[in-house]
C-alpha positions as CSV (number, residue, x, y, z in Angstrom):
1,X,-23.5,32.5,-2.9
2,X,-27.3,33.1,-3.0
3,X,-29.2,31.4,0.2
4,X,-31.5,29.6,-2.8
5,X,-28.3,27.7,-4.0
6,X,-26.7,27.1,-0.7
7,X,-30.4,25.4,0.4
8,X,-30.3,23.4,-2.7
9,X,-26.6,22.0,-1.7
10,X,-27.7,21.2,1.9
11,X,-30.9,19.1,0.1
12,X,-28.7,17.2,-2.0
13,X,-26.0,16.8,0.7
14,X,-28.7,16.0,3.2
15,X,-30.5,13.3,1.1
16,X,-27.4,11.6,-0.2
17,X,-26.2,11.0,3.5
18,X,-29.5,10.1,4.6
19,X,-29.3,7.3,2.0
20,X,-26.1,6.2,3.3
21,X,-27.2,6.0,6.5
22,X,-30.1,3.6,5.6
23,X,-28.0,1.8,3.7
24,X,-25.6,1.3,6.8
25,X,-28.3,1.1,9.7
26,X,-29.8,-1.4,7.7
27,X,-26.5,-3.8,7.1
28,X,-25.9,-3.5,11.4
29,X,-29.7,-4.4,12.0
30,X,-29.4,-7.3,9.5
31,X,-26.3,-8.2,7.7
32,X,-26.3,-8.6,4.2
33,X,-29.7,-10.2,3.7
34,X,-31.8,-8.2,1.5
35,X,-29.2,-5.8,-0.2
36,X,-28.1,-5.9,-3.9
37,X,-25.0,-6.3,-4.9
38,X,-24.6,-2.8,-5.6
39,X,-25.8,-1.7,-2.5
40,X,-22.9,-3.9,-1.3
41,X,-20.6,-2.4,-3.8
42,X,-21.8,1.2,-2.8
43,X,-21.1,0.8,0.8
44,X,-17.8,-0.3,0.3
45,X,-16.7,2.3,-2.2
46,X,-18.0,5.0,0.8
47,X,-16.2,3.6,3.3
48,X,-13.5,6.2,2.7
49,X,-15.9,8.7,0.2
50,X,-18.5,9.3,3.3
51,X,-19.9,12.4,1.5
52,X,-20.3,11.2,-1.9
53,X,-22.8,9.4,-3.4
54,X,-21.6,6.5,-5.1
55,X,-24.6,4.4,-6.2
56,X,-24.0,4.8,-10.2
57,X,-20.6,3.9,-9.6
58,X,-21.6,0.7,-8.0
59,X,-23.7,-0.4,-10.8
60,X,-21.4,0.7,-13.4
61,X,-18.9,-1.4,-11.8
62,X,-21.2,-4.4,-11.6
63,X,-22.1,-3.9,-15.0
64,X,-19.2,-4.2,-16.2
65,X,-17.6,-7.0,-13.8
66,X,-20.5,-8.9,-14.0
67,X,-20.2,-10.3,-10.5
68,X,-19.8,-9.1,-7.0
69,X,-16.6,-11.0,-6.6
70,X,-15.0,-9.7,-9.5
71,X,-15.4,-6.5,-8.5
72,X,-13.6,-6.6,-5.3
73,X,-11.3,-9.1,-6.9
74,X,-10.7,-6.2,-10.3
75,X,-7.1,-4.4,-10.0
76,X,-7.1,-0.8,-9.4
77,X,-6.5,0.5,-12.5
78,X,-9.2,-1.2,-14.3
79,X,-11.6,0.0,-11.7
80,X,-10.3,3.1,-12.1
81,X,-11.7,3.1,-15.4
82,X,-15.2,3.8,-14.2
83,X,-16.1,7.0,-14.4
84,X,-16.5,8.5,-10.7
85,X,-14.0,5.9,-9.1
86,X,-11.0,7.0,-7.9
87,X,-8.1,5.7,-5.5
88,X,-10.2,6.9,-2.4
89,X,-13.2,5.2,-3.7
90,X,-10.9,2.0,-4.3
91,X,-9.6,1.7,-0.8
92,X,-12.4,0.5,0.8
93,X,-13.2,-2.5,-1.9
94,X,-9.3,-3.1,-1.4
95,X,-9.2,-3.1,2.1
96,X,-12.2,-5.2,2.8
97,X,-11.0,-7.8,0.4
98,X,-7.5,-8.1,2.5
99,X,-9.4,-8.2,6.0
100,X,-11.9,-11.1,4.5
101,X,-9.0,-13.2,3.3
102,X,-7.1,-12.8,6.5
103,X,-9.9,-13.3,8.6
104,X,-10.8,-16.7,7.0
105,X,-6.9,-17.6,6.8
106,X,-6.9,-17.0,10.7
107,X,-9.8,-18.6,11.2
108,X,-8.7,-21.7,9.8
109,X,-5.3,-22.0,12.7
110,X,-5.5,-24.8,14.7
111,X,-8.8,-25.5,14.1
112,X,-10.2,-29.1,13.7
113,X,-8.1,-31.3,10.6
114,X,-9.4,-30.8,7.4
115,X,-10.4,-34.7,6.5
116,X,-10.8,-33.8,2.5
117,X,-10.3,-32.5,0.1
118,X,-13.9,-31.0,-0.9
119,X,-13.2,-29.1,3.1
120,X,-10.1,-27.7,1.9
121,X,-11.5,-26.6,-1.5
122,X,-13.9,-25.1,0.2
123,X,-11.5,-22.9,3.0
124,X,-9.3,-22.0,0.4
125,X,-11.6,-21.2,-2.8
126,X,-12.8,-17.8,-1.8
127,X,-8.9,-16.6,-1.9
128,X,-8.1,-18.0,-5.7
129,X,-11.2,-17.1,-7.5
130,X,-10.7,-15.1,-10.1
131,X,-7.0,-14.3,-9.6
132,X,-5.2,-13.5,-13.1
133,X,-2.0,-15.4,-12.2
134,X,-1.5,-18.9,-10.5
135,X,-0.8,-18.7,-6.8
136,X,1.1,-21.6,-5.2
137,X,-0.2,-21.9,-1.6
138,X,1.2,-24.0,1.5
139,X,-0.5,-24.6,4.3
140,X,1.5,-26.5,6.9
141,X,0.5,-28.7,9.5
142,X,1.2,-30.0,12.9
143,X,1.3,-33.3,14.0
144,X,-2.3,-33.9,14.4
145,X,-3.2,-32.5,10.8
146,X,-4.1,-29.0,12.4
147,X,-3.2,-25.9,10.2
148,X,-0.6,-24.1,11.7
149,X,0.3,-21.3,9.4
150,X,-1.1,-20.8,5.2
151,X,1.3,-18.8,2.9
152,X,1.8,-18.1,-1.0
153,X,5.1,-19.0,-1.4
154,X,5.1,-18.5,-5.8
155,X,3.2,-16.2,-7.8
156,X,3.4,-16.5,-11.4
157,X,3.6,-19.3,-14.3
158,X,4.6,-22.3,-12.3
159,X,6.8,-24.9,-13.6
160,X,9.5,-26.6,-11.8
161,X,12.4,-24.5,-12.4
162,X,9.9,-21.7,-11.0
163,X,8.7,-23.7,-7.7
164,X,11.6,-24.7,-5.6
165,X,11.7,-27.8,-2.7
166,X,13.9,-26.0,-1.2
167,X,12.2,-23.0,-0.2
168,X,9.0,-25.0,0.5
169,X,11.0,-27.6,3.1
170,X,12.9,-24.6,4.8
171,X,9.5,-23.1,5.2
172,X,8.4,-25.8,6.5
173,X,10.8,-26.7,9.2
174,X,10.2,-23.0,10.5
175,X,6.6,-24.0,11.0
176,X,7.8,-27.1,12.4
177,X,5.6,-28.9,10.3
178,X,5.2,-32.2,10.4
179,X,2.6,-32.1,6.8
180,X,1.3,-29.9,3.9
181,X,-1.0,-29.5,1.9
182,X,-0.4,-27.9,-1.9
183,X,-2.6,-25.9,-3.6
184,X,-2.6,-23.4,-6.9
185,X,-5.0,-21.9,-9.0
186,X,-5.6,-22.5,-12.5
187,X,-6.9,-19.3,-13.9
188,X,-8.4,-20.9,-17.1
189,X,-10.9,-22.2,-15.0
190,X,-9.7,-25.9,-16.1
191,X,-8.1,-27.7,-12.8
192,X,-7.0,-30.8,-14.9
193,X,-3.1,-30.7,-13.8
194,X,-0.2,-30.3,-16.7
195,X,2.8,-32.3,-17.3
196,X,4.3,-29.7,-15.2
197,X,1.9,-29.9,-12.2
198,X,2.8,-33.7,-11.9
199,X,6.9,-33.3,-12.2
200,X,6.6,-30.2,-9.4
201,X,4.1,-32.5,-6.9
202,X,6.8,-35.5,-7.7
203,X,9.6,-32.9,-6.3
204,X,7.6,-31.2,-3.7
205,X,6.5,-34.9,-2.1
206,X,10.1,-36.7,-2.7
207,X,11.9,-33.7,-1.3
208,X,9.5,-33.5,1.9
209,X,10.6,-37.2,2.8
210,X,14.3,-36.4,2.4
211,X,13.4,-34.1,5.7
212,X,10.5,-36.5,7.5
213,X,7.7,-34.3,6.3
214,X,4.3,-35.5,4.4
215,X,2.5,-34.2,1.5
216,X,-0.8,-35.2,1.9
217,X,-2.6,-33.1,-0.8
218,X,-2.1,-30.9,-3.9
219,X,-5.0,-29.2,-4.8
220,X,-5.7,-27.2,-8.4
221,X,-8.4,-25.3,-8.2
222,X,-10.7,-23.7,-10.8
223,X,-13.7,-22.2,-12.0
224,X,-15.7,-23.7,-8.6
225,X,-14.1,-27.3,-9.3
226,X,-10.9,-28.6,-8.3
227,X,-8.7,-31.7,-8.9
228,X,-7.2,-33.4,-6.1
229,X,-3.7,-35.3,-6.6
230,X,-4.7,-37.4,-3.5
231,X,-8.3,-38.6,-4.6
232,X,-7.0,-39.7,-8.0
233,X,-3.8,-42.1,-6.7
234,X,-0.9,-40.1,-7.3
235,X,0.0,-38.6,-4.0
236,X,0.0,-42.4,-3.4
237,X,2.0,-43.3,-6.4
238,X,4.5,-40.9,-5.8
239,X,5.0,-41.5,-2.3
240,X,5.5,-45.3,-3.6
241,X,8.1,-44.3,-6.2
242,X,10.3,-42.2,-3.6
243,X,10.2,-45.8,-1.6
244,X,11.0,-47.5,-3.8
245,X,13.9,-45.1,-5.2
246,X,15.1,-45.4,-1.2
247,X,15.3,-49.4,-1.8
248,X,17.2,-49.2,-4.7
249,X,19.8,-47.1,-3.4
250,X,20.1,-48.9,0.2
């Protein structure tokens, strides 16, 4: 190899590191203030490509997921689509997306009650945006409305033959909960609930008494709205109706 070509590698080596380095001295001097979402894109895509420059991926991948969260949020194989992006390149978006959602979910633990529903919309948004399939989440609570523990307990199309009491109040005693709160995503971006939405929260909430334990929310969210069974009566209503089932059979 001629010493004319091997100066020419160290120069582009050289600079594309140097940009790196920027890119990362700047982010531990100030955060994230100030950088594109490419830039953000790039640094996590070198997280475990240090010696490759990966700025056109980053804006081909913006380009065509439009935002930075649906990036991060894309599966692997359509990210793998871009041209320069491999399954090295994709573990770093992949892994900082995992340590995000369970640094939040941790955070939350025993931490002071969530008093409404706009708060818990709010702790629990960042992990259901943009997901492809509804997620059923529980987060359980002790006795002074303190989260405990958060899990996804059904993945999929959720009906009630899909999403089962029983499960949820086993789960629940494990915890030693003493409430929940229900939440899933609607992926159409429309939080309104179904037929089915109100028959499984009916269930969930009627089951929960059976075993001394309160639903005090079920929470769809969407497109950066939600609907909340407990603002609109019918966590209410439904606690009403297994009362006054209770009467009738006594």
């Amino acid at each position: 190899m001629t010493s004319a070509r091997l100066m020419s590698e160290e120069k582009t080596s050289h600079k594309g590191e140097g940009h790196r380095e920027r890119l990362r001295e700047k982010f531990l001097t100030s955060g994230l203030d100030g950088f594109h979402d490419y830039e953000v894109i790039e640094l996590l895509l070198t997280l475990a490509t240090p010696r490759k420059d990966c700025k056109d991926q980053a804006k081909a991948a913006l380009k065509r997921f439009k935002t930075l969260q649906a990036v991060i949020e894309a599966p692997p194989e359509q990210l793998r689509e871009i041209k320069g992006i491999g399954q090295k390149n994709i573990f770093g978006i992949k892994l900082v997306q995992a340590v995000a959602e369970r640094y939040l979910q941790k955070k939350l633990i025993k931490k002071d009650p969530i008093r409404s529903s706009k708060e818990l919309f709010d702790y629990l948004y960042h992990s259901l945006r943009d997901k492809k399939r509804e997620i059923f989440k529980v987060v359980f609570l002790d006795a002074q409305n303190k989260i405990i523990d958060i899990e996804d307990l059904f993945e999929g199309t959720l009906t009630a033959s899909s999403v089962y009491p029983r499960e949820v109040v086993q789960t629940a005693l494990r915890h030693h909960a003493a409430g929940l709160f229900l939440v899933h995503n609607h992926p159409s971006g429309e939080p309104r609930p179904s037929s089915e939405d109100r028959l499984i929260t009916r269930e969930l909430i009627h089951a929960c008494r059976v075993m001394g334990i309160t639903v005090h929310e079920h929470l769809i969210i969407g497109d950066n709205t939600y609907f909340s069974f407990a603002d609109q009566g019918y966590i209410a209503e439904m606690n009403r109706e297994y009362e006054a089932s209770v009467r009738s059979h006594g």
